[in-house]
VEXDO-420089 format. One line per 5 residues: number of its first residue (from 1); their letters; for each residue x, y, z of N, C-alpha, C. Coordinates in pm, whole numbers. Example, Ala and Ser with C-alpha at 12.3 -4.5 7.8 and 13.67 -1.06 7.14 Angstrom:
REM residues 2
1	AS	1319 -569 780 1230 -450 780 1320 -330 780 ~ 1285 -225 708 1367 -106 714 1290 3 787
This chain:
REM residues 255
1	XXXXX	-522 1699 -412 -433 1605 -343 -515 1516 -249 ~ -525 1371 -259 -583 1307 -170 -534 1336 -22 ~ -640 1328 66 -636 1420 161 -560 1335 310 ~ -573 1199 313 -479 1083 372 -320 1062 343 ~ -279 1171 283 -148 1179 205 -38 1264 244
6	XXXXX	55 1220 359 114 1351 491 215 1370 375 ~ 273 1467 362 384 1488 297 520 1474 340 ~ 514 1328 325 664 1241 386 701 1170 289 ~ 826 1155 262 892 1081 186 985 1004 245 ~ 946 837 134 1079 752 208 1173 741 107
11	XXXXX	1277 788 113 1418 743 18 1459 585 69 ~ 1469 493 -30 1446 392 7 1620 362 -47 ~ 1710 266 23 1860 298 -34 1881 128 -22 ~ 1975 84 -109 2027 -89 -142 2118 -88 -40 ~ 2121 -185 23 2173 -250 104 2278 -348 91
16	XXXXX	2259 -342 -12 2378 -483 -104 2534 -400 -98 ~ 2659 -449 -52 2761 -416 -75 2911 -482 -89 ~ 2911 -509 -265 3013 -595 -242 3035 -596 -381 ~ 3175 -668 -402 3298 -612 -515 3232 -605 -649 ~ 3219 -562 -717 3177 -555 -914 3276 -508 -971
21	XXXXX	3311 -369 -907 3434 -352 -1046 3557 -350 -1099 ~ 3635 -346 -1193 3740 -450 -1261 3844 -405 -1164 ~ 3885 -300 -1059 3946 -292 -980 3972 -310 -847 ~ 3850 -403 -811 3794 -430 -709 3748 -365 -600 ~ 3707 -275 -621 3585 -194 -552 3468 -209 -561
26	XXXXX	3400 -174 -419 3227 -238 -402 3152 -77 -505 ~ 3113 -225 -524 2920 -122 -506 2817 -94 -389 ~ 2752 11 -407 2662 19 -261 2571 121 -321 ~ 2524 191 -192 2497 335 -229 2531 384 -327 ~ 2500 475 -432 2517 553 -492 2516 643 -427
31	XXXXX	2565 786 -397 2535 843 -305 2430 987 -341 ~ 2490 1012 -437 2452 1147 -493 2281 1108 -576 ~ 2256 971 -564 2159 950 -601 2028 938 -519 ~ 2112 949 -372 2033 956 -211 2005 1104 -225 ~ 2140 1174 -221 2183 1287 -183 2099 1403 -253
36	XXXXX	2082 1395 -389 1982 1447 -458 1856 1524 -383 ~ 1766 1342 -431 1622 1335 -375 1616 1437 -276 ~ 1707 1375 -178 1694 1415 -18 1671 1584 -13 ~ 1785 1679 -134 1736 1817 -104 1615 1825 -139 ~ 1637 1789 -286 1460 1843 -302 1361 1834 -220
41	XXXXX	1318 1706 -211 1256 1694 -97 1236 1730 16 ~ 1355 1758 79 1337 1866 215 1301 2015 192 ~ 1396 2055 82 1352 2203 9 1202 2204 -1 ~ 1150 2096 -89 990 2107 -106 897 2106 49 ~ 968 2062 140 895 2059 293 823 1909 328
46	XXXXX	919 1809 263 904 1691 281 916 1643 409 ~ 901 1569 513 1012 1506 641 1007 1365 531 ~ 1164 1358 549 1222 1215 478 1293 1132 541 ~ 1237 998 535 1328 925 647 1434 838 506 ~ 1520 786 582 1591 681 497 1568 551 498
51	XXXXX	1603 473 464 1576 325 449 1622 213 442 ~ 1673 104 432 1697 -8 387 1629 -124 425 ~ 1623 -268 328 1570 -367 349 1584 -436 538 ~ 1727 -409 494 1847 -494 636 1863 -383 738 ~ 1856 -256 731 1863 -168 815 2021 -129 805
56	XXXXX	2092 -177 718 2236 -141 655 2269 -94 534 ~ 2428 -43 505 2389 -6 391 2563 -17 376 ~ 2608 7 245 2733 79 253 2743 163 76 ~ 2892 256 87 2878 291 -53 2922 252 -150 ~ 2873 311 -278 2920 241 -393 3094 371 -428
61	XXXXX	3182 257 -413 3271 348 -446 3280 429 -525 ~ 3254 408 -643 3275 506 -806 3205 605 -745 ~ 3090 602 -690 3018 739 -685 3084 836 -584 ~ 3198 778 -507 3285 887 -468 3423 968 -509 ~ 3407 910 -639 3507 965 -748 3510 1112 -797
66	XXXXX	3596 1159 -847 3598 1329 -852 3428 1337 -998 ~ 3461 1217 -1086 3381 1241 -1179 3219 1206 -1154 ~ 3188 1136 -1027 3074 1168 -1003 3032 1235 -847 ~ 3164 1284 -739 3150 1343 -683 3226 1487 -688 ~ 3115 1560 -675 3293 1720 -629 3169 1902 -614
71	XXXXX	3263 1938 -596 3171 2070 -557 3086 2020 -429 ~ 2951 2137 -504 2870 2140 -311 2853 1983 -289 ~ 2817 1850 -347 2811 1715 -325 2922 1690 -235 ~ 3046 1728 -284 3163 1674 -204 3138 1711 -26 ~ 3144 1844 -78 3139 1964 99 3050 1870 119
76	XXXXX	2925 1816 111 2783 1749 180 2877 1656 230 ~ 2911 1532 177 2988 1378 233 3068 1399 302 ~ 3188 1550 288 3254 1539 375 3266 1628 507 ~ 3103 1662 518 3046 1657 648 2960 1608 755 ~ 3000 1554 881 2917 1431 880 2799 1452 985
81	XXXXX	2789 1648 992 2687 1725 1058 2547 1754 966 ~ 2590 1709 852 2520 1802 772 2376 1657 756 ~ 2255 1728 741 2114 1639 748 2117 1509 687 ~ 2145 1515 578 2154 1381 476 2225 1297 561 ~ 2368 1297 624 2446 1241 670 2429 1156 793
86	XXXXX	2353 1267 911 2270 1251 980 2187 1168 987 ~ 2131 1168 881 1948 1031 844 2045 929 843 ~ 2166 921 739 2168 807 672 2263 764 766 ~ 2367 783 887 2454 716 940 2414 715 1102 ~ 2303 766 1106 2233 751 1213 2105 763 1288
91	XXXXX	2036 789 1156 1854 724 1195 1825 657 1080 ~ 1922 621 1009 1880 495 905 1791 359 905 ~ 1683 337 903 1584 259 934 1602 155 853 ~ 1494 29 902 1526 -122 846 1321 -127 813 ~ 1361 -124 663 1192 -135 636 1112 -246 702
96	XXXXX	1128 -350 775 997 -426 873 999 -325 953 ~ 1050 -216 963 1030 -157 1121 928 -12 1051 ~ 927 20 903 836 133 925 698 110 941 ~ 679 226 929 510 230 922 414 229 803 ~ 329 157 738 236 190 642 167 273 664
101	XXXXX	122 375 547 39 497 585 72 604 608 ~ 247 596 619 292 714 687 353 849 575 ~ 396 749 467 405 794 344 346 828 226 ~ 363 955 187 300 992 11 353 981 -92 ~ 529 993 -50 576 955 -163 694 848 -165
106	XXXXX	731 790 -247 809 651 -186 966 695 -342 ~ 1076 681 -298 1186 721 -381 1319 606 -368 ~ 1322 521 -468 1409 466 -490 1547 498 -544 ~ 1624 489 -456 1762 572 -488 1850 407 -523 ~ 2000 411 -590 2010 304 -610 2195 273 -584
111	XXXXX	2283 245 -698 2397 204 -719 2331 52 -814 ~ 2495 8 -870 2482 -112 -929 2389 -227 -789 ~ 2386 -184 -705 2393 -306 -593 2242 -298 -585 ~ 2190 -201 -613 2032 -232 -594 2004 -354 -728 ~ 2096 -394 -803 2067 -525 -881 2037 -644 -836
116	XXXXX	2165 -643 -683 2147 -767 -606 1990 -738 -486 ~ 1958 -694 -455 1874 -683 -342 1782 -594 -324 ~ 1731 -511 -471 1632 -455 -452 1504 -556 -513 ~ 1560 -645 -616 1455 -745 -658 1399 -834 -538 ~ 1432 -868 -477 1355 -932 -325 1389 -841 -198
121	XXXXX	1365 -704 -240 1352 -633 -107 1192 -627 -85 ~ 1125 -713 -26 969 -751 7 887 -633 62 ~ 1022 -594 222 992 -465 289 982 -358 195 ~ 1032 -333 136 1036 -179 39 950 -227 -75 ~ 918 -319 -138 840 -319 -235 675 -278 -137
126	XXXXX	652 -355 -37 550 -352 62 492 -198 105 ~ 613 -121 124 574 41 144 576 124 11 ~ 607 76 -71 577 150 -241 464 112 -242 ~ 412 -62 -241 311 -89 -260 169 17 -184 ~ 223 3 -76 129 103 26 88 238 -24
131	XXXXX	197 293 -45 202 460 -108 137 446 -252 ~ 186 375 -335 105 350 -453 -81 370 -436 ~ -100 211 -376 -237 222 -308 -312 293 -296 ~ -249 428 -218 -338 531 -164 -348 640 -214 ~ -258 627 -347 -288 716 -442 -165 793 -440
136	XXXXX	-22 797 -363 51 834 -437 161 828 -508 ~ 255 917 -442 386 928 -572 492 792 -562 ~ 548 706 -679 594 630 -652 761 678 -750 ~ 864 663 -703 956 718 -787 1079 660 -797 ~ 1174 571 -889 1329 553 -903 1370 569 -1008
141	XXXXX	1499 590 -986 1626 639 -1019 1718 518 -1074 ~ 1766 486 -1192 1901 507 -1204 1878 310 -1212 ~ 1960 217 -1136 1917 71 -1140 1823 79 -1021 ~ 1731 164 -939 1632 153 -840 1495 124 -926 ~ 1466 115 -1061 1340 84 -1120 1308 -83 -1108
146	XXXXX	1440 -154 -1091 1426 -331 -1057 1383 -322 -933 ~ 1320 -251 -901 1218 -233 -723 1085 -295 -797 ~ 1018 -229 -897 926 -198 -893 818 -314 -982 ~ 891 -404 -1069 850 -515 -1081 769 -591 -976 ~ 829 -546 -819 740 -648 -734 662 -575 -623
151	XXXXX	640 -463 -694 561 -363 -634 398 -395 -730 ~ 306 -414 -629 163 -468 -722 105 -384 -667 ~ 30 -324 -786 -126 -255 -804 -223 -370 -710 ~ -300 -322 -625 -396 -419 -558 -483 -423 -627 ~ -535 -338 -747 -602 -333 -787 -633 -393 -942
156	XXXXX	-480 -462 -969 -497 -532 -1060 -408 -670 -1071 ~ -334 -631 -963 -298 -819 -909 -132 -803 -1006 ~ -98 -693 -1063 22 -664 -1170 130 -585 -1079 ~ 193 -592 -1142 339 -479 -1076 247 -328 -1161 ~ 263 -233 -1079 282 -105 -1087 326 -5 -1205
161	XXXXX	406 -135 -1276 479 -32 -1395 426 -171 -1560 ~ 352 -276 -1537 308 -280 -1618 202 -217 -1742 ~ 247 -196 -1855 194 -123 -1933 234 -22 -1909 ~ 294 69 -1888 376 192 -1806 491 207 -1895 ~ 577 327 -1983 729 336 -2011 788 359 -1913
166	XXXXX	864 322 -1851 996 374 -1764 1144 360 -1840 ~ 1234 391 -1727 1327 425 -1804 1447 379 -1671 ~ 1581 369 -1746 1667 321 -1584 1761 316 -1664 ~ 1930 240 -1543 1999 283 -1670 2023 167 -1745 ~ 2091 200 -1863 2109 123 -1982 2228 28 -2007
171	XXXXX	2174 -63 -2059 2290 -150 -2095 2444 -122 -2155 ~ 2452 -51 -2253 2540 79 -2285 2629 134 -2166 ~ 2565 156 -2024 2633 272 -1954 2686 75 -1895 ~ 2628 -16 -1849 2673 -70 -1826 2853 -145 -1877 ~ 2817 -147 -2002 3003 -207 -2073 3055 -72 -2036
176	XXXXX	3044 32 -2061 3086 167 -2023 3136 173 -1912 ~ 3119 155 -1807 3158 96 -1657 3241 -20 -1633 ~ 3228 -113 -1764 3275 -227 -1712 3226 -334 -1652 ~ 3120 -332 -1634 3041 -408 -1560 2975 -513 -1560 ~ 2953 -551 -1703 2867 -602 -1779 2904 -745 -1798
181	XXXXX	3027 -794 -1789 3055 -933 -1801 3044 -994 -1623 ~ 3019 -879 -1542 3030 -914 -1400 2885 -966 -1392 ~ 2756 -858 -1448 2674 -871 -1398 2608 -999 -1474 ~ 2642 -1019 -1563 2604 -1142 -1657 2651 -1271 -1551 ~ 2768 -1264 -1491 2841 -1370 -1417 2736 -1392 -1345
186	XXXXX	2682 -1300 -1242 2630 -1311 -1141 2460 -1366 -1141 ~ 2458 -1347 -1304 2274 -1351 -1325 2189 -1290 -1251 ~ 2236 -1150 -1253 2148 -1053 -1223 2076 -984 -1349 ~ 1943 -940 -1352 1890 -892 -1473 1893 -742 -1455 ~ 1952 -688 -1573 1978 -519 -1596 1859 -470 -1594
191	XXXXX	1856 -330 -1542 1684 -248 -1561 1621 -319 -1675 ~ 1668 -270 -1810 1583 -273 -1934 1562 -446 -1910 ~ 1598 -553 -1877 1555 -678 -1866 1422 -657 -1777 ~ 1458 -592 -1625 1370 -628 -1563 1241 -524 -1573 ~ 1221 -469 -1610 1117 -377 -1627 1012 -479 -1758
196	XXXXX	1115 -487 -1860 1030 -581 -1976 944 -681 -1902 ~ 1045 -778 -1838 995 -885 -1797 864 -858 -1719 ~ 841 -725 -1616 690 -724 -1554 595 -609 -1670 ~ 628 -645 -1813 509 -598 -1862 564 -454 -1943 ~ 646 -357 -1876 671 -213 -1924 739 -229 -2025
201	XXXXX	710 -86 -2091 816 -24 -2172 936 48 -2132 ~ 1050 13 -2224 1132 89 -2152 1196 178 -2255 ~ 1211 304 -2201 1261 405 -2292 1409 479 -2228 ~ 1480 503 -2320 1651 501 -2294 1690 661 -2335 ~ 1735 701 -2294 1814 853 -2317 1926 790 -2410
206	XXXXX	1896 900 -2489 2020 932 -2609 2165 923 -2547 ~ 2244 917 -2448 2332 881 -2429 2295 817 -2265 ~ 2381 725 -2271 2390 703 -2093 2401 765 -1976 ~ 2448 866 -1986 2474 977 -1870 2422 1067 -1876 ~ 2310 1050 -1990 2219 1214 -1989 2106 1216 -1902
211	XXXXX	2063 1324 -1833 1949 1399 -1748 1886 1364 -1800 ~ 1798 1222 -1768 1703 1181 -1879 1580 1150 -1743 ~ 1441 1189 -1775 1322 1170 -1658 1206 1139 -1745 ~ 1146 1031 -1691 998 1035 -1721 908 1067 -1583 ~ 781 1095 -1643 639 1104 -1560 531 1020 -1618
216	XXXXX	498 910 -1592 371 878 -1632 269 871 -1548 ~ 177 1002 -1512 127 972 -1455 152 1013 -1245 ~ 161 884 -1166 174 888 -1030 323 829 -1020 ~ 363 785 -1184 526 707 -1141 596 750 -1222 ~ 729 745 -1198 858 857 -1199 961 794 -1197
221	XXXXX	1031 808 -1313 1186 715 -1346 1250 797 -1361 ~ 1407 739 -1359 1542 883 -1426 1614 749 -1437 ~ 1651 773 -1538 1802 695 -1622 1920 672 -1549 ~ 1967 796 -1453 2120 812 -1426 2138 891 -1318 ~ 2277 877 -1241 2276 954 -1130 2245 1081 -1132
226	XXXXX	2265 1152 -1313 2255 1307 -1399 2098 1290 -1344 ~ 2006 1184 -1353 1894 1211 -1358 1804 1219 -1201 ~ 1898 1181 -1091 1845 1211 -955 1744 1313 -924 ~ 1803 1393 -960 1762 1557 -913 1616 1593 -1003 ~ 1650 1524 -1131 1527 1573 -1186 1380 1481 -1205
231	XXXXX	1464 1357 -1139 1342 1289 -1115 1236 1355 -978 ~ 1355 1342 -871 1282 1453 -759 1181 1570 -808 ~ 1232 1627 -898 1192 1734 -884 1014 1677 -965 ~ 1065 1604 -1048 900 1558 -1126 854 1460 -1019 ~ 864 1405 -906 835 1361 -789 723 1435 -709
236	XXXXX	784 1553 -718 723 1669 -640 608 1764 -703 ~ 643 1774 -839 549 1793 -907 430 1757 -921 ~ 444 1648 -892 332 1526 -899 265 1546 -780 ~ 350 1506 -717 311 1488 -546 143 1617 -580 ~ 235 1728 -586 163 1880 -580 -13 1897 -654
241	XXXXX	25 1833 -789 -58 1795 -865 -165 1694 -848 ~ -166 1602 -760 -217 1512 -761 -370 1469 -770 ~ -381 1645 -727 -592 1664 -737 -592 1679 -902 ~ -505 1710 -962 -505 1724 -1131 -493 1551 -1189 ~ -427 1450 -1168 -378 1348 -1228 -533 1263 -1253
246	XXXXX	-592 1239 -1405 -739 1177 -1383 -687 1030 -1486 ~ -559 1058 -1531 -497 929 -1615 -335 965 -1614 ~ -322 805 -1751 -150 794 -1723 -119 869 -1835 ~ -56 1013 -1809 -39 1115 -1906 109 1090 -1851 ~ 175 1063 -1996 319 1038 -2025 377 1178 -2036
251	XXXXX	483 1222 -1968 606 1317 -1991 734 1281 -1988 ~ 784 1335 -2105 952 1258 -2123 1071 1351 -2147 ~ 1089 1378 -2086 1230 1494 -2115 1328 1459 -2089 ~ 1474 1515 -2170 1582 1539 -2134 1600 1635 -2104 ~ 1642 1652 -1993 1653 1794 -1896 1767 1882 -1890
């Protein structure tokens, strides 16, 4: 493990919040896609701060639905003692204000809304960029991989995930949602657009909602909110590994 590398993680969360779907409810947060990361990560003995571009945030409704919220997730949101809750509704940070250097591993959590404002989030591309840099873990989730296009290798003047497979979610889950004539309206570009466009491959899970994770390497995708948890967990893996990593050795599972 490079030895300049504290074991902190930033969950980095979209800030964008506002109407997409056919019933008029926002997008925001995803939550369970924060909510995830955040155990593992603390479980693993991370300190994790939270994030946003604007230092705001709000949620994405659907993700507080019985079908993507319920059980221990639910009990978490609907306590507003409990740690996650804590970071995010009241030491929630505005990325000009962190620190470079302070981080090893950098985690893009998302909702539809990281479409609008993770592509010119400068601040958060700036601290991936950093963590990248210094050798480590760089990781999103779900539509949080349109981060990473403007996240550059210093060392080769490219985004981070050129030449790289990643993975995010799919056009598919998009009409599936409904979403898809919105996001076309708006001329926002879907993962699989924007990942192509800086160079990557992009590789898709057999259905839209499946536990789908890659590893290539120091960077780390998941398809779907199914895939939060297990991107973390190959996050951490990595993290752990990192005196082992001597190239970009691809791992692809459905989990």
């Amino acid at each position: 493990m490079a030895k300049d590398l504290q074991r902190k993680a930033l969950i980095s969360i979209t800030s964008y919040n506002g109407i997409i779907y056919p019933d008029g409810t926002r997008t925001g947060l995803f939550f369970t896609e924060a909510l995830h990361p955040f155990e593992v990560l603390t479980q693993a003995g991370f300190d994790v701060d939270l994030a946003t571009e604007t230092g705001t945030y709000g949620l994405d409704d659907l993700s507080l639905t019985s079908q993507f919220l319920a059980g221990d997730d639910k009990a978490v949101f609907e306590n507003p003692k409990h740690p996650f809750n804590v970071k995010l509704n009241g030491q929630l940070k505005k990325a000009a204000d962190l620190n470079k250097g302070e981080y090893g591993l950098f985690f893009a959590s998302a909702g539809h809304a990281a479409l609008y404002d993770y592509p010119t989030a400068h601040g958060l591309q700036s601290i991936a960029a950093d963590v990248w840099g210094r050798g480590g873990i760089v990781t999103a989730v779900c539509h949080g991989p349109v981060l990473l296009p403007g996240v550059t290798d210093s060392r080769t003047g490219k985004s981070i995930i050129a030449g790289k497979t990643v993975t995010g979610f799919t056009i598919e889950g998009e009409i599936v949602l409904k979403v898809w004539d919105k996001l076309q309206s708006d001329k926002v570009l879907p993962v699989v657009e924007a990942v192509n466009k800086a160079g990557a491959d992009y590789s898709s899970p057999m259905h839209p909602f499946d536990d789908y994770s890659i590893t290539v390497g120091r960077l780390i995708t998941g398809a779907n909110p199914a895939s939060a948890r297990s991107a973390a967990e190959r996050a951490v893996k990595a993290f752990n590994g990192l005196h082992d990593i001597k190239g970009p050795t691809l791992h692809i599972a459905a989990q």
